[in-house]
ROTORVO-981629 format. One record per residue: x, y, z negated of N, C-alpha, C, CB in turn. Coordinates in steps of 0.02 Angstrom, whole numbers, padded with zeros to 5 digits, always signed. Glycine has a CB too. Layout:
REM ROTORVO-981629
XYZXYZXYZXYZ ...
***
This chain:
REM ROTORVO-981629
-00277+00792+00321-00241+00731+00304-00219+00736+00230-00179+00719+00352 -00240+00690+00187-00239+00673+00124-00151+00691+00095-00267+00589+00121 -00104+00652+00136-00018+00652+00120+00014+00678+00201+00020+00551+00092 +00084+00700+00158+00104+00721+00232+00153+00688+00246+00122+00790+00246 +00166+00632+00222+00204+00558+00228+00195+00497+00195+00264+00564+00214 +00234+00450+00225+00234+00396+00179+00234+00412+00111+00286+00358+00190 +00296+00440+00094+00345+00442+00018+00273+00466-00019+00432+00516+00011 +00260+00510-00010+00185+00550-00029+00127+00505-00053+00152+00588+00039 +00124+00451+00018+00048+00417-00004+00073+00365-00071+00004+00361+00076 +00153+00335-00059+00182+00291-00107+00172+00320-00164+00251+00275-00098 +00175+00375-00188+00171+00406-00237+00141+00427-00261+00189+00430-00242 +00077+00432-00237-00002+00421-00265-00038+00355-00270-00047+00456-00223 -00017+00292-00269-00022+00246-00256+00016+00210-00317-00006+00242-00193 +00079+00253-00344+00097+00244-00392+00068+00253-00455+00134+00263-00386 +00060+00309-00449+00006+00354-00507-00044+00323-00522-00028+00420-00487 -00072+00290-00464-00153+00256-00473-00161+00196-00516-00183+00229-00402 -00078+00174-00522-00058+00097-00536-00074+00051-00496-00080+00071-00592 -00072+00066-00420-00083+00016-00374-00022-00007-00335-00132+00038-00329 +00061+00007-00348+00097+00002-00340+00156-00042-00374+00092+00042-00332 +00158-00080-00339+00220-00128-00375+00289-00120-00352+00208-00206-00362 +00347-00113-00386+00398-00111-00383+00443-00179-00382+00405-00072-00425 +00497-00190-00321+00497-00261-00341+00611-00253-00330+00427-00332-00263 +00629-00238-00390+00700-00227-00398+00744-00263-00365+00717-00234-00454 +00746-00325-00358+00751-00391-00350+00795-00388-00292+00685-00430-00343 +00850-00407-00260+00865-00433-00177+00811-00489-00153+00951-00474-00168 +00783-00456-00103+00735-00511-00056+00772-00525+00000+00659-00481-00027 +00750-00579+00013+00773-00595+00099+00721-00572+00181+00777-00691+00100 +00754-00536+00176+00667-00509+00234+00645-00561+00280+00679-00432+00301 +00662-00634+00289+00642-00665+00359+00596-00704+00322+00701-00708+00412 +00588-00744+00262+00525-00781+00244+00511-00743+00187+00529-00861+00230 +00553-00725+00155+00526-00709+00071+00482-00657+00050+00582-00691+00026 +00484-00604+00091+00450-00539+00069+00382-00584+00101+00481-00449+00109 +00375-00604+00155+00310-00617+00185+00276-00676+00143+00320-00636+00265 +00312-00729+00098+00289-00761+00055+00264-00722-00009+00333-00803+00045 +00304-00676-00041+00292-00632-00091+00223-00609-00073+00345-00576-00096 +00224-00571-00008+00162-00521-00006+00105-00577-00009+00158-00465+00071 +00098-00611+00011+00061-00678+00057+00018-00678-00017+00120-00771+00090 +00064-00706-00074+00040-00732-00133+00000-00665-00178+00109-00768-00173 +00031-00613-00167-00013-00546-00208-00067-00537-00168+00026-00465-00215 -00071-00517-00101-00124-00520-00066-00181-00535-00084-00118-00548-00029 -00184-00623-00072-00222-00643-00104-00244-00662-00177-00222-00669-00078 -00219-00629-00224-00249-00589-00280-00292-00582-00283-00240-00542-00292 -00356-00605-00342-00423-00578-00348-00435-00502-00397-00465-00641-00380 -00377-00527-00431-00367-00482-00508-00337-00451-00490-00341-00502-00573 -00326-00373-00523-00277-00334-00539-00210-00354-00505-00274-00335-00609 -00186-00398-00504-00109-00415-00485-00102-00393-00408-00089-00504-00494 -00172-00374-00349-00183-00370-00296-00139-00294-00286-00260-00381-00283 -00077-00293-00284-00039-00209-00269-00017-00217-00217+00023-00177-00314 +00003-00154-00197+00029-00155-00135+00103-00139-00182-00006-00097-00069 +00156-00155-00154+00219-00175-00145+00259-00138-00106+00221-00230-00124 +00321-00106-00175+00393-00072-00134+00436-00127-00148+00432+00008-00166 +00476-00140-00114+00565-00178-00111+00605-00139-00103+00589-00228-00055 +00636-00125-00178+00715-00084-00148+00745-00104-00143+00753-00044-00166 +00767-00188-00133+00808-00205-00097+00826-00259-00068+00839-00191-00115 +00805-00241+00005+00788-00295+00095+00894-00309+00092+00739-00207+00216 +00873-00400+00098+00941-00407+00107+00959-00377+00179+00960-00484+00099 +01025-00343+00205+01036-00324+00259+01024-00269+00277+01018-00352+00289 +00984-00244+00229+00954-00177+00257+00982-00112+00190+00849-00188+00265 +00981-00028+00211+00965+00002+00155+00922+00055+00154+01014+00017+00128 +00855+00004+00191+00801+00044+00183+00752+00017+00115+00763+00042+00255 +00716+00035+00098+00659-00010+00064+00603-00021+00113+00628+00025-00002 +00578-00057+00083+00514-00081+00145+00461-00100+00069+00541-00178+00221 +00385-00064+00110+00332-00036+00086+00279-00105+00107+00317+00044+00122 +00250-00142+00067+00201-00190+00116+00139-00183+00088+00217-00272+00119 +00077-00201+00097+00028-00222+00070-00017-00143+00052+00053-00273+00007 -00010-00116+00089-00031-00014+00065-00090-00003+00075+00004+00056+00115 -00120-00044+00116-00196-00032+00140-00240-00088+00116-00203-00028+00224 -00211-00148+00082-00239-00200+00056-00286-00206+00016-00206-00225+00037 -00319-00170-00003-00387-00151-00040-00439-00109-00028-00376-00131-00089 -00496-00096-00055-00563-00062-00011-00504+00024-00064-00699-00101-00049 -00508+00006-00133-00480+00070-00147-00415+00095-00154-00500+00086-00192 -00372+00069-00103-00296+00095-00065-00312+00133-00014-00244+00037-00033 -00373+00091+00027-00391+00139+00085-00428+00191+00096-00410+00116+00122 -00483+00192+00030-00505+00253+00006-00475+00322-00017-00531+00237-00035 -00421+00296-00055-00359+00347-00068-00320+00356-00001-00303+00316-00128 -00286+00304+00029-00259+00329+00088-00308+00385+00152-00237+00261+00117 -00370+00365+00149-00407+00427+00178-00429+00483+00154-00451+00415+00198 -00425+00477+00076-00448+00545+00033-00522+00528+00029-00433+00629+00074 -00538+00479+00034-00611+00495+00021-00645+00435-00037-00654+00492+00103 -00696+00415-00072-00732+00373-00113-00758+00345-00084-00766+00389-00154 -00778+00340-00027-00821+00275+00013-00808+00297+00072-00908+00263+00003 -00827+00229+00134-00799+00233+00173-00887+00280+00199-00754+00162+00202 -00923+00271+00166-00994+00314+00202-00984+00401+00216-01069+00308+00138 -00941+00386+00174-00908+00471+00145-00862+00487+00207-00848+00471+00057 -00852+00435+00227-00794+00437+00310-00851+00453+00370-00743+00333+00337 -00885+00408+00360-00932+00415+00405-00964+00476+00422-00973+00378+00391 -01008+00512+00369-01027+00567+00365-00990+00627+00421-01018+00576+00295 -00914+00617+00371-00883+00652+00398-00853+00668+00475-00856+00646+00365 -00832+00599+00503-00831+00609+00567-00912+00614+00619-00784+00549+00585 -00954+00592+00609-01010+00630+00643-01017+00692+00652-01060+00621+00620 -00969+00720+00589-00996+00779+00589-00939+00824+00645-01004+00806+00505 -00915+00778+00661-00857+00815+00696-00893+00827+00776-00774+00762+00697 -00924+00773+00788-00948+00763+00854-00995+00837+00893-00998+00693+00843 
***
């Protein structure tokens, strides 16, 4: 396994510049899900996955959008293609 937590994968994700930071008080019942909604669908660059440090009500941060690209999920598995996944679990069999 590529990270041995969240905080971990966030933080390579950072590095990569695929991470957005969003300072701001959000309201977690429409707004974050409007926020993400609109980066999401991103064609360009602007397509990040997204930290909030700070969920009204809450004092957690909340992480969205982490797997939202072919190369978030490449990094989140450690690998360059998903053929490269493939390979690999056959080989497990």
């Amino acid at each position: 396994m590529p990270y041995d937590n969240l905080q971990d994968f966030l933080k390579a994700l950072d590095a990569a510049g695929e991470l957005k930071r969003i300072s701001a008080e959000v309201d977690p019942v429409l707004e974050v899900t409007e926020i993400a909604d609109r980066v999401s669908k991103e064609k360009s660059a602007a397509n990040k996955a997204l930290l909030f440090d700070k969920i009204k009500g809450s004092s957690l941060p909340l992480a969205i959008n982490t797997f939202g690209s072919y190369k978030r999920m490449h990094l989140a598995l450690g690998c360059d293609s998903f053929d490269d996944l493939q390979d690999f679990l056959k080989a497990l069999d």
